[in-house]
N, C-alpha and C positions, 0 to 999 in steps of 0.2 A: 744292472740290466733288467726290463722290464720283461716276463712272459702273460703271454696270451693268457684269460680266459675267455668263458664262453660269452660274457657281455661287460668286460672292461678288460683288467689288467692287472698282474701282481706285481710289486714293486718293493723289494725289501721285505719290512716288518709290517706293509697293509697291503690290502687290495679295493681297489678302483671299480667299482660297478655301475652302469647305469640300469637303473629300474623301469622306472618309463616317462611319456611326457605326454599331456593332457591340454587343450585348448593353450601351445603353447608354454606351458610350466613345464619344466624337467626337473628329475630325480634323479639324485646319483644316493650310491653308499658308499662310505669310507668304511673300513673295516681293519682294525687289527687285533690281536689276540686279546688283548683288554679292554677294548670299545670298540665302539661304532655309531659312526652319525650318519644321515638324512640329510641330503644340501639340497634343497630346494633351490632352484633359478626363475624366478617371476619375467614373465615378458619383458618388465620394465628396466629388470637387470640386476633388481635385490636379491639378496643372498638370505635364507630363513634356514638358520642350523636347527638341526633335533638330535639330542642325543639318544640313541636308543640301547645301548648296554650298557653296564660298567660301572664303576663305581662315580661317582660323583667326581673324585681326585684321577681319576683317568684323562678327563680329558679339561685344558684348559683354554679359557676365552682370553685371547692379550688384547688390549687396547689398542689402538692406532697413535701410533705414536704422534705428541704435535711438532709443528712446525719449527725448526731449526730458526734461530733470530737473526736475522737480517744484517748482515755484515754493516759499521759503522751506527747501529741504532744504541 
């Protein structure tokens, strides 16, 4: 169950923040006891991560996974 704060939300082991938005760009913060990133949203719809705490091994980047092969190929 998620509770209120004062500009997002706790949920678990993070919290949810929006910081502000600027010609269009938004900021949020991800937060939890051993990191914390910066998710920028560009008007266009990119996503620009920043990590800002934490040790390096805190927080990991996964790849998108490819495409499943095509049944019959």
């Amino acid at each position: 169950m998620s509770m209120p704060t004062k500009y997002g939300f706790k949920w678990g082991a993070c919290e949810l923040s929006r910081l502000c938005s600027h010609n269009k760009n938004v900021f949020i913060e991800l937060k939890t006891d051993r990191a914390s990133i910066y998710v920028h949203v560009t008007p266009s719809g990119l996503l620009r991560i920043q990590q800002i705490s934490g040790s390096y091994r805190s927080v990991k980047v996964l790849v998108k996974s490819p495409k499943p092969p095509k049944e019959g190929a």
